[in-house]
C-alpha positions as CSV (number, residue, x, y, z in Angstrom):
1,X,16.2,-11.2,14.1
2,X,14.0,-7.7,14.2
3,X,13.6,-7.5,17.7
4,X,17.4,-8.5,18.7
5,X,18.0,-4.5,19.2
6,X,15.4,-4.8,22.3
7,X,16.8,-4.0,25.4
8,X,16.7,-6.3,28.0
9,X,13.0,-6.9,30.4
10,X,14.5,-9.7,32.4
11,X,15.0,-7.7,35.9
12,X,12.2,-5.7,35.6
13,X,8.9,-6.4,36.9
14,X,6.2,-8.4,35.0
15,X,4.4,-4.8,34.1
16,X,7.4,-3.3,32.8
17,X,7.5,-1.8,29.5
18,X,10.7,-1.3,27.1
19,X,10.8,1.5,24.9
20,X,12.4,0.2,21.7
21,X,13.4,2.5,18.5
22,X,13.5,0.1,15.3
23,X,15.6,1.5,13.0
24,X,13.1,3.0,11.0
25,X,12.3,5.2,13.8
26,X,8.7,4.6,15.2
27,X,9.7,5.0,18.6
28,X,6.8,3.4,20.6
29,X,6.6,2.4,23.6
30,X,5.8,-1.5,23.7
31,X,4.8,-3.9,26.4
32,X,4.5,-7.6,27.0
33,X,2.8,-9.4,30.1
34,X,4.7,-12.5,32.1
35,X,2.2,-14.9,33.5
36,X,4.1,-16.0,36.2
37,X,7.5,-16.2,35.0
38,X,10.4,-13.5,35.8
39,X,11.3,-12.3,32.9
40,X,8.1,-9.9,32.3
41,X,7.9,-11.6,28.7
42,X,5.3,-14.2,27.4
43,X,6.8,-17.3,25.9
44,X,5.9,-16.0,22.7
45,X,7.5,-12.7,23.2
46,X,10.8,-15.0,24.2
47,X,10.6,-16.8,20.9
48,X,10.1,-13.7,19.1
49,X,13.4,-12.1,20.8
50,X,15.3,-14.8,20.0
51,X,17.2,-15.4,23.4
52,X,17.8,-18.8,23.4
53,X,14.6,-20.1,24.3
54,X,12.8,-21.1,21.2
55,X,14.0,-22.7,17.8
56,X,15.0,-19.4,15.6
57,X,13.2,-19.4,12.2
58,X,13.9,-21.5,9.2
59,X,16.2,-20.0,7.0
60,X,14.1,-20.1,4.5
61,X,11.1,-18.6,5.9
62,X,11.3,-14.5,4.9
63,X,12.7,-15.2,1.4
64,X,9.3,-17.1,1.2
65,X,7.7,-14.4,3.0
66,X,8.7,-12.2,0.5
67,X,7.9,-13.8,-2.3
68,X,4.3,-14.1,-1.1
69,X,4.3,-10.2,-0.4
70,X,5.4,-9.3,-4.2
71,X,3.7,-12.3,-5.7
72,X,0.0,-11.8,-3.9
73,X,0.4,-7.5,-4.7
74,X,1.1,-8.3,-8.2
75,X,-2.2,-10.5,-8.5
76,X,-4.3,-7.3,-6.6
77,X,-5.5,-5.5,-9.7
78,X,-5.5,-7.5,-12.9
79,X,-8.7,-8.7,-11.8
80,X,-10.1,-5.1,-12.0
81,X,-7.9,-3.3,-14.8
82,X,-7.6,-6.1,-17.8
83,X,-11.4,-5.9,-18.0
84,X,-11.6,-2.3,-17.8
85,X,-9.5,-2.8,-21.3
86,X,-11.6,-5.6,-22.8
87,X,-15.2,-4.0,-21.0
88,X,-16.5,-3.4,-24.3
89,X,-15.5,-6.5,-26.2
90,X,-17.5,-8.2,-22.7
91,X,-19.8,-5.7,-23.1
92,X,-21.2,-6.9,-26.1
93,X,-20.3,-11.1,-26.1
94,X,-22.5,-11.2,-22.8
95,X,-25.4,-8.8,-24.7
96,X,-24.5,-6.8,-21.8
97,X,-26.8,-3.6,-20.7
98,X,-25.2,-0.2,-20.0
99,X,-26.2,0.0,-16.9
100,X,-24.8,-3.6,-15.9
101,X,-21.4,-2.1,-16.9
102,X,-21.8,0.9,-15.1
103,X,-22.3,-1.2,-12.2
104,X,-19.1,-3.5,-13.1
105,X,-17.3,-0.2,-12.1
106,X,-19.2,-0.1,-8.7
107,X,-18.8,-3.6,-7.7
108,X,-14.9,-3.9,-6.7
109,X,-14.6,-1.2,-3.3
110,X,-18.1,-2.4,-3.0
111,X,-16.7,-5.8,-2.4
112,X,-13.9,-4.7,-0.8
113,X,-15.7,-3.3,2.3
114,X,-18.0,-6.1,2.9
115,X,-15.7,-9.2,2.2
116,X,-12.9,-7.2,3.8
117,X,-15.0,-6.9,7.3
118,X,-14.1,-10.8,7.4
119,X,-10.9,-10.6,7.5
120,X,-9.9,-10.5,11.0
121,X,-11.8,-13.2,12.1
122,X,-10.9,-15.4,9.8
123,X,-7.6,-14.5,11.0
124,X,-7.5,-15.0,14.3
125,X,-9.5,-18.6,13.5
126,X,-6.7,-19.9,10.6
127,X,-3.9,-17.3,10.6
128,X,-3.3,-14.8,8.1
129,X,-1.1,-16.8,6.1
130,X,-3.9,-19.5,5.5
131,X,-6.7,-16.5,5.0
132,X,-4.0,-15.1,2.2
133,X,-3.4,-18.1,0.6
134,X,-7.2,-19.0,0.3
135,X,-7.5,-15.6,-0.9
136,X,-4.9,-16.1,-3.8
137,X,-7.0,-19.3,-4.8
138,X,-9.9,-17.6,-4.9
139,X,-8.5,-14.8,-7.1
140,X,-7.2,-17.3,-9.6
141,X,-10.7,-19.7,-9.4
142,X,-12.8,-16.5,-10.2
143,X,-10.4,-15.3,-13.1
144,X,-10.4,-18.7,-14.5
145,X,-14.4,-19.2,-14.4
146,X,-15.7,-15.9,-15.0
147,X,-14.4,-15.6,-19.0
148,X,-16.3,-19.2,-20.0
149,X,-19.1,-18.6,-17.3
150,X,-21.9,-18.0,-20.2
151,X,-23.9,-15.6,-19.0
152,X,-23.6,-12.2,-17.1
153,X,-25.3,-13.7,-14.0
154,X,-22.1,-16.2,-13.9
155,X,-20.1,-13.2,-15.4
156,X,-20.8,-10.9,-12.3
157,X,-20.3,-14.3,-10.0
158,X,-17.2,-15.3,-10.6
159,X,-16.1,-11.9,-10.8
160,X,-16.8,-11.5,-7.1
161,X,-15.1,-14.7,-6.1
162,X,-12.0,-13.1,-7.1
163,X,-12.8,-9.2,-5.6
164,X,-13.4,-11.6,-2.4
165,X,-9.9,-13.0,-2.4
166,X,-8.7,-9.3,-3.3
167,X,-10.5,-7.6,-0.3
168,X,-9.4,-10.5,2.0
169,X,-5.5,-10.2,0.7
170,X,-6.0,-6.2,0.6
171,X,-6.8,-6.2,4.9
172,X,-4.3,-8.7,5.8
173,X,-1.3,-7.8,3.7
174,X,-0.2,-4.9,6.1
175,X,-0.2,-7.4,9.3
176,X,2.0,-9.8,7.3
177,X,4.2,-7.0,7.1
178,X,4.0,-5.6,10.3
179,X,4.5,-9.5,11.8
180,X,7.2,-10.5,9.6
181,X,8.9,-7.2,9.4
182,X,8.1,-5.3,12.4
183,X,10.9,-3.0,11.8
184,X,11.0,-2.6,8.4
185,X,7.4,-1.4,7.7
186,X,8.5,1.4,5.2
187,X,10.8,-0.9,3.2
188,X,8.3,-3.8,2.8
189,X,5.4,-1.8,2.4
190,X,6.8,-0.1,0.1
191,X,8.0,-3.3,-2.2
192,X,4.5,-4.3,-1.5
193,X,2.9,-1.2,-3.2
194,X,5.5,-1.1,-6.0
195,X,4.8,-4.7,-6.8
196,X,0.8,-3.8,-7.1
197,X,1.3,-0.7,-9.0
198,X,3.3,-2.6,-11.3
199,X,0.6,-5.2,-11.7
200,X,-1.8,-2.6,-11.8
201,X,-0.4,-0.8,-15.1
202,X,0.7,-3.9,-16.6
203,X,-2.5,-5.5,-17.1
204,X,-4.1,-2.4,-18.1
205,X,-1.5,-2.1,-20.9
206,X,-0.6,-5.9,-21.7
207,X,-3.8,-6.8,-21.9
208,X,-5.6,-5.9,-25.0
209,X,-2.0,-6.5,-27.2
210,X,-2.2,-10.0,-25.3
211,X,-5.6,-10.9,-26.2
212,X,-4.7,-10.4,-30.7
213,X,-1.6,-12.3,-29.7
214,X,-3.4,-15.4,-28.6
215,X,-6.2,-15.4,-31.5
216,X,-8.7,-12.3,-30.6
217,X,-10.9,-13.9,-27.7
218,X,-11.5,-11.5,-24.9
219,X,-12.0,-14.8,-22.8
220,X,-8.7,-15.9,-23.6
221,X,-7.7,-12.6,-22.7
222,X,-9.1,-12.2,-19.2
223,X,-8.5,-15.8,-18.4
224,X,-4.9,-15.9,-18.8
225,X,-4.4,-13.6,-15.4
226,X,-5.3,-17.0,-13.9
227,X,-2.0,-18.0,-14.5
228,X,-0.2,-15.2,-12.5
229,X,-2.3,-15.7,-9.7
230,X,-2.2,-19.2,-9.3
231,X,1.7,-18.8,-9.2
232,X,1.0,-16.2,-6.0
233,X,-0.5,-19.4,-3.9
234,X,2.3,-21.5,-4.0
235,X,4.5,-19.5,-1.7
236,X,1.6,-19.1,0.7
237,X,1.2,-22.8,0.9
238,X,4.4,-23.2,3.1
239,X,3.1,-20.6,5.1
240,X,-0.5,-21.9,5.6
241,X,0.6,-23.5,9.3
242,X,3.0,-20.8,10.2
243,X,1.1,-18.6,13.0
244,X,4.1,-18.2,15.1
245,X,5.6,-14.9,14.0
246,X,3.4,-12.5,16.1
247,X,0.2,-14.5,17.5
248,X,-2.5,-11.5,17.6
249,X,-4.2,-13.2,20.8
250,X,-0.3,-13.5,22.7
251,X,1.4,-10.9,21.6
252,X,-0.3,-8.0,23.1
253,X,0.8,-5.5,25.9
254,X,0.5,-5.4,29.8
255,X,-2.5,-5.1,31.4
256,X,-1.1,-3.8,34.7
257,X,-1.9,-7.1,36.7
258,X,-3.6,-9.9,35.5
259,X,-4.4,-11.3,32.1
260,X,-7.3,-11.0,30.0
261,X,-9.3,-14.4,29.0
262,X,-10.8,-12.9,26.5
263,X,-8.3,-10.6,24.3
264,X,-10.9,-9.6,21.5
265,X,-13.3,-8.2,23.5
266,X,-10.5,-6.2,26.1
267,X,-11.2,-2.8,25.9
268,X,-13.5,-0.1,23.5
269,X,-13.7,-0.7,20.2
270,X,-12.0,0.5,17.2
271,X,-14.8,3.1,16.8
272,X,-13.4,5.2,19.1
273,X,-10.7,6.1,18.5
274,X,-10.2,9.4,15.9
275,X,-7.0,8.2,14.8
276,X,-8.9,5.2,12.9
277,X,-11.9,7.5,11.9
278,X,-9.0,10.1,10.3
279,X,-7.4,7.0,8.6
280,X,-10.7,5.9,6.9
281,X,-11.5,8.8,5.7
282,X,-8.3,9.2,3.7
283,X,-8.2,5.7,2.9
284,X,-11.8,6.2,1.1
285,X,-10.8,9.6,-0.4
286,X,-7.8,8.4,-1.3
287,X,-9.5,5.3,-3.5
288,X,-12.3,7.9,-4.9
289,X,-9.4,9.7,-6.4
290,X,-7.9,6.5,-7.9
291,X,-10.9,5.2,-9.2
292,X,-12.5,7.9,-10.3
293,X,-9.0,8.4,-12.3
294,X,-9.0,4.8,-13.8
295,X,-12.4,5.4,-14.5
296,X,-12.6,9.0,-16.2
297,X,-9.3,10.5,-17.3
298,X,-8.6,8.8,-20.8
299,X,-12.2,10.4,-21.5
300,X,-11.6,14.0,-20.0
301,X,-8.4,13.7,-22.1
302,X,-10.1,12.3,-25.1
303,X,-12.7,14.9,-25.1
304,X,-10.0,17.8,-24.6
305,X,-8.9,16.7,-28.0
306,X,-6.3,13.9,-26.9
307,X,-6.3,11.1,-29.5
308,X,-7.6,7.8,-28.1
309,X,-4.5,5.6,-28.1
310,X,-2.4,9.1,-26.4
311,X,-5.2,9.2,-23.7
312,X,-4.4,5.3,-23.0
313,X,-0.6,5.8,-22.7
314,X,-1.8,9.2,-20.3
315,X,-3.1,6.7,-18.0
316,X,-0.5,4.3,-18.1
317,X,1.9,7.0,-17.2
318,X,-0.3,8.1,-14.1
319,X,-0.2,4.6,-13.2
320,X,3.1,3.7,-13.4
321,X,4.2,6.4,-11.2
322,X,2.9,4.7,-8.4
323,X,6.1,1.9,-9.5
324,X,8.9,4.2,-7.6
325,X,7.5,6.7,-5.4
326,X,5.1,3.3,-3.4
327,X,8.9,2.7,-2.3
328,X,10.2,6.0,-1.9
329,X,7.1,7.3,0.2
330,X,6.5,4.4,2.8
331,X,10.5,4.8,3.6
332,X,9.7,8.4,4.1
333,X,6.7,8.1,6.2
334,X,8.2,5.6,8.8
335,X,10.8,8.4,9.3
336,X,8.9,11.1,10.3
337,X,6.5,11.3,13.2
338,X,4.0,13.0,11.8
339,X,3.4,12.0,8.2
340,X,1.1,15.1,7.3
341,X,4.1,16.8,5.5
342,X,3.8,13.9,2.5
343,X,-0.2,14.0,2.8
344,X,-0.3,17.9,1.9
345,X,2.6,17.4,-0.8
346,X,0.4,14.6,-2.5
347,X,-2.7,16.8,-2.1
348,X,-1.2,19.8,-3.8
349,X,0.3,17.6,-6.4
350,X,-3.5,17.2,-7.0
351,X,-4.9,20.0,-7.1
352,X,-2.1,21.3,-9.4
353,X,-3.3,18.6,-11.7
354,X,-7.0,18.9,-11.4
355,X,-6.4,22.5,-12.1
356,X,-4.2,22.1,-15.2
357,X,-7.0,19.8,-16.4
358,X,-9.5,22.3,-16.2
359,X,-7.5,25.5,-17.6
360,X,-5.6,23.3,-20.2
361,X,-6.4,19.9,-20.3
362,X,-4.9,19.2,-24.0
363,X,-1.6,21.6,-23.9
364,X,-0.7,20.0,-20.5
365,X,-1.5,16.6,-20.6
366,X,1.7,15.0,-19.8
367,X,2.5,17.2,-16.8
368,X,-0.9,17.3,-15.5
369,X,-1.1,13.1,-16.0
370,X,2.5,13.0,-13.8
371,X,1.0,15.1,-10.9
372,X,-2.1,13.0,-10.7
373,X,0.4,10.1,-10.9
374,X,2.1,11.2,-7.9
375,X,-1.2,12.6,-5.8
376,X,-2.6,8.8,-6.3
377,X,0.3,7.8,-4.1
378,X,-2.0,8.3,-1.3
379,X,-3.0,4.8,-1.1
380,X,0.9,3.2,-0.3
381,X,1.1,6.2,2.4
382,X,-2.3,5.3,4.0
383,X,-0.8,1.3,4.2
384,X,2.2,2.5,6.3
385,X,0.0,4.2,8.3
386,X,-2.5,1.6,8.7
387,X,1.0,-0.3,10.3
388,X,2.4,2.9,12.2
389,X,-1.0,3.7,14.3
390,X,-1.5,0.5,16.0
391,X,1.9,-1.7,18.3
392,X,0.3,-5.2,18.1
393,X,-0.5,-7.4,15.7
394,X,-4.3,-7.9,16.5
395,X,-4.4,-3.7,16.6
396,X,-3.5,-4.1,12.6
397,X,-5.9,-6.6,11.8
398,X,-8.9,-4.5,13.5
399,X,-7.0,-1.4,12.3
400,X,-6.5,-2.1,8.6
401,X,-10.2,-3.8,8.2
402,X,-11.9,-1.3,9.6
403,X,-9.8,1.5,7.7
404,X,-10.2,-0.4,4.0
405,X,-13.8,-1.2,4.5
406,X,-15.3,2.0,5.3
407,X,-13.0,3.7,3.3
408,X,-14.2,1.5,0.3
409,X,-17.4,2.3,1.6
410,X,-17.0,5.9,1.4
411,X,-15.3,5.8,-2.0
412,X,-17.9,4.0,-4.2
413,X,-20.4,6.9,-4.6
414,X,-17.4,9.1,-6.0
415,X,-16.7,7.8,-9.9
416,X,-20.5,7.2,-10.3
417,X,-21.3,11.0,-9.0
418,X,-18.7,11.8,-11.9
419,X,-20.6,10.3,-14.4
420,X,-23.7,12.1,-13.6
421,X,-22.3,15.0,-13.3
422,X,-20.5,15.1,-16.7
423,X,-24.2,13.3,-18.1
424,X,-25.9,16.2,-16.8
425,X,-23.6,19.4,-17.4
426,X,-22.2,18.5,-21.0
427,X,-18.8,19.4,-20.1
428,X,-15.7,18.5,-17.6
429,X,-16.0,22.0,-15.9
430,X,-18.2,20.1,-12.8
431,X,-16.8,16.4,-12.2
432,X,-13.4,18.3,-12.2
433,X,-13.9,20.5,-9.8
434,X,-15.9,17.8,-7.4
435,X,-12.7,16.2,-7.6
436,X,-10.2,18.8,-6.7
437,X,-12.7,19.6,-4.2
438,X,-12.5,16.3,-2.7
439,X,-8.6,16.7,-2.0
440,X,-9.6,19.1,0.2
441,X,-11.1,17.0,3.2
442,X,-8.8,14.0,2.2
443,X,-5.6,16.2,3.1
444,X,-7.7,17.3,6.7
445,X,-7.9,13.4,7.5
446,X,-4.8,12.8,6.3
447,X,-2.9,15.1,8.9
448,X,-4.9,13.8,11.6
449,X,-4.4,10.5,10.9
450,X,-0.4,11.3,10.4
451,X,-0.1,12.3,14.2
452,X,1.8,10.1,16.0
453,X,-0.4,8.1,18.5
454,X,-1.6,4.8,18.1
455,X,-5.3,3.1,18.3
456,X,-4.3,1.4,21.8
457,X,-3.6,4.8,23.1
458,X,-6.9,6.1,22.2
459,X,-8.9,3.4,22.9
460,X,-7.6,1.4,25.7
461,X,-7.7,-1.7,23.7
462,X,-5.2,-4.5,25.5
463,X,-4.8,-7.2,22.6
């Protein structure tokens, strides 16, 4: 059990705290309130600790866990990257306009901040696992409806069912990890991220060779990523009535005397607290770079001279170097207390890139393709520290939705701004430097975000 290393509260008063270091080495201080008993634990806190109290877990319960984690990250990105490989193909069976596509490019963060605002209350009202498990069914019920939907009205519908389930999965899969594996954030978040990058680069490269190998329909070719994620529900379906792990309303720290009736409203809000305004910036910057990179860089690449099907295989390289370092960097991150050393060695990776891009776009390609690669890494080091800035369960819920939806928020004006830009100037000198530029503030929020504190610190919040 994760929290057998805990030393003992038992004859200490019901306000006492224990300062635990897991072994990845957060080192914070947590706290849990007795109501009356002696132990200055709350029965769920006892279960939790495993001391004899309460049935340990099934056997079989993190192996599922686990296969939910990989299974649901895999399913995160198909959704958006098989039809960036088929948009034109769509483009022109649904008599599509240009600037309907254009805003096919817009619509995923924009549906990530607003579906992913309803995340924590769905949670605390059915538990994450249920919440991620209606997510993975809505993910597979959009990619199954939106090829054969007949028009773009039903097109751009359907497509938003499954963003929905995405945005709902993206908010809640860092407090399944931080309730099933409270001291092995690093290592699962990591496995997580590896998982999605892999799905990420897999449907942007399986895809279009897919589609000719099933007879040449672009509906046969986005439909088929049903499949996958209808696989990702079934583990989620024995976890639909687990809510045991680390209930977000019990499991919360001491009060000082007391207890609070009414644990989501205990204390400031989230908006308060710098911490979770640093995180959200570099959470939206973070996604601006990424998008604007799956958006733009096989066309900077193609322009520089770069032959189409090269400029395709440059992406998929930038891509699929989010495969080993989304499990190298989370590891790191949960070792140090400050994670700003990674954030500035991902931001210089960057600018190294965006600068090789501009000086020497064509000679340079494949080393300025694997910096990028490694600068868009960003996004598994903001997950670990959406888990390493708040101690409870209910902090990560608030923590994570508020982080992901504003910073998907902030990221959608970013690859559209590109696009003028290159409309207007003729040329790549612009958008290129906007984006280099944009490093700039994500590395300032990322060192503020990397100190180590935690929202409950800043804020006062008691849940």
């Amino acid at each position: 059990m994760p929290y057998e290393n805990r030393p003992d509260t038992r004859t200490q008063s019901p306000a006492a705290t224990a300062r635990a270091r897991g072994p990845e080495g957060d080192g914070r201080t947590a706290s849990v309130q007795a109501p009356g008993g002696g132990d200055g634990r709350t029965a769920p806190a006892r279960a939790l600790e495993g001391d004899g109290q309460a049935a340990p877990r099934p056997a079989w319960l993190i192996p599922l866990v686990m296969a939910g984690i990989v299974l649901a990250a895999l399913n995160l990105r198909p959704a958006i990257t098989s039809l960036g490989a088929l948009l034109e193909e769509v483009r022109t069976g649904l008599g599509m306009s240009g600037s309907v596509a254009g805003l096919l490019t817009s619509v995923p963060p924009l549906c990530f901040a607003v579906f992913g605002l309803a995340a924590p209350r769905l949670a605390r009202r059915f538990g994450p696992g249920a919440v991620l498990c209606a997510g993975m069914a809505a993910i597979t019920a959009g990619l199954a409806i939106r090829p054969f939907a007949g028009g773009t009205a039903g097109f751009l519908a359907a497509s938003a069912l499954a963003l929905m389930g995405i945005a709902l999965s993206n908010v809640l899969m860092p407090v399944i990890v931080k309730r099933y594996f409270p001291d092995r954030v690093g290592t699962m978040t990591g496995l997580y991220s590896m998982a999605l990058a892999i799905g990420t680069s897999a449907a942007a490269a399986v895809t279009v060779p897919l589609t000719g190998a099933l007879g040449g329909s672009w509906q046969t070719g986005l439909g088929v990523w049903a499949l996958l994620a209808a696989v990702a529900v079934l583990p989620w379906l024995g976890l639909v009535r687990d809510r045991g792990a680390v209930p977000p309303a019990e499991a919360r720290p001491a009060t000082g005397s007391g207890t609070n009736p009414n644990p989501n409203r205990s204390g400031p809000g989230i908006t308060r607290s710098p911490t979770a305004w640093a995180l959200a910036c570099f959470f939206g910057l973070q996604a601006t770079g990424a998008y604007i990179t799956m958006g733009w860089m096989p066309q900077i690449f193609r322009d520089a001279g770069v032959p189409a099907q090269e400029a395709g295989v440059l992406l998929a390289v930038t891509m699929v170097m989010g495969v080993p370092l989304a499990f190298v960097i989370p590891r790191l991150a949960t070792r140090l207390k400050h994670q700003g050393p990674i954030v500035v060695a991902l931001g210089v990776c960057g600018l190294t890139g965006y600068t090789g891009l501009l000086l020497a776009p064509a000679a340079g390609a494949w080393a300025w393709a694997l910096l990028l690669g490694v600068s868009n890494c960003a996004f598994p080091l903001a997950l670990t520290m959406i888990g390493l800035r708040s101690r409870t369960g209910t902090g990560v819920v608030r923590l994570s939705a508020f982080a992901q939806s504003t910073g998907y928020l902030i990221s959608i004006p970013g690859p559209l701004l590109v696009g003028v830009l290159y409309q207007h100037s003729g040329g790549w000198d612009l958008p290129i430097a906007l984006m280099a530029g944009l490093l700039v503030p994500q590395i300032a929020a990322g060192l503020l975000a990397g100190r180590d504190r935690t929202i409950e610190d800043e804020t006062g919040m008691r849940d």
